[in-house]
N, C-alpha and C positions, 0 to 999 in steps of 0.2 A: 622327426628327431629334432629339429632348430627351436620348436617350441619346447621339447625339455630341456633343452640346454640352456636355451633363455630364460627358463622357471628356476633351473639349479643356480646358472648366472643368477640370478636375484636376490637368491637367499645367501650368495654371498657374496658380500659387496666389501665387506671390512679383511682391510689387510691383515691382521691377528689371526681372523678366521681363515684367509688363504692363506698365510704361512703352515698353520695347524694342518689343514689338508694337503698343502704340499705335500708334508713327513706323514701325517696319519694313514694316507690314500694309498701310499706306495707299501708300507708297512704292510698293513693288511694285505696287500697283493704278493707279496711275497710269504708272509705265512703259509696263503693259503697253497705255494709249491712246495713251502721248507714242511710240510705237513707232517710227510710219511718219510722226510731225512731224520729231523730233530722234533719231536713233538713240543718238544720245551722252548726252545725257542722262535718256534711257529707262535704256542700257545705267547709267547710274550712278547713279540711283536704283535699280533692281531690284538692284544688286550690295550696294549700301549696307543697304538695306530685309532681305536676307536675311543678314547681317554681323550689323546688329542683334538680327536675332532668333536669329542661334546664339549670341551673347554672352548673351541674355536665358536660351536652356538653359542654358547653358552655368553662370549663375548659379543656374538652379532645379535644376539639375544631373539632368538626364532629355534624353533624344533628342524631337526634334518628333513630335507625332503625325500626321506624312503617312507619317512612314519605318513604320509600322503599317498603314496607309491612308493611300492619296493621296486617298482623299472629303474628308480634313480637311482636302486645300487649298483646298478650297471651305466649308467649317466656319468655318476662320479669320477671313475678311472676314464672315462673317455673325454670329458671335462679336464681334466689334468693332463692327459698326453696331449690335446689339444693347445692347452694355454703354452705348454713343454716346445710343442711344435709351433705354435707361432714366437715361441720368445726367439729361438733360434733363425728363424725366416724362412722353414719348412710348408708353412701356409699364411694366408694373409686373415690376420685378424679381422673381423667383420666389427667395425663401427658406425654409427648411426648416422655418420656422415658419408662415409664410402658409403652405405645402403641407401641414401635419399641422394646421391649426388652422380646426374646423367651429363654423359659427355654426347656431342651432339655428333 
């Protein structure tokens, strides 16, 4: 799993592109419950939420990584609760310097 996450991490590196996936990622997540309440607004969230995030490649300028692997469309929302969970101090963000840096 670290190695998807550092592949999805990769492909998006531009803020533009993470703001789009903030709102597009959750959108879609939630359609996919408002399905069998509202169809209508299920349907316009999911459409909206995936609009956003081809504007966000669109702006990082690379193709999503599902069209590589659809595992990453299960990556994305776990990628997001993650970033979610570290902004808050739920977990500790892994950086390249915590990862190469031993305490003796």
């Amino acid at each position: 799993m670290p190695s998807f996450m550092e592949e999805y991490k990769a492909k998006h590196q531009h803020p533009l592109n993470r703001l789009m996936h903030n709102f597009g990622i959750p959108m879609i997540v939630i359609s996919l419950s408002l399905v069998f309440v509202n169809w209508r607004w299920a349907l316009a969230l999911f459409v909206i939420g995936w609009i956003l995030q081809f504007i966000g490649h669109a702006i990082e300028g690379n193709q999503p990584a599902f069209f590589h692997n659809p595992v990453y469309l299960l990556i994305g929302p776990l990628w997001l609760l993650r970033r979610a969970a570290s902004a808050v101090g739920l977990v500790k963000s892994a950086t390249p310097q915590a990862a190469t840096k031993r305490t003796p």
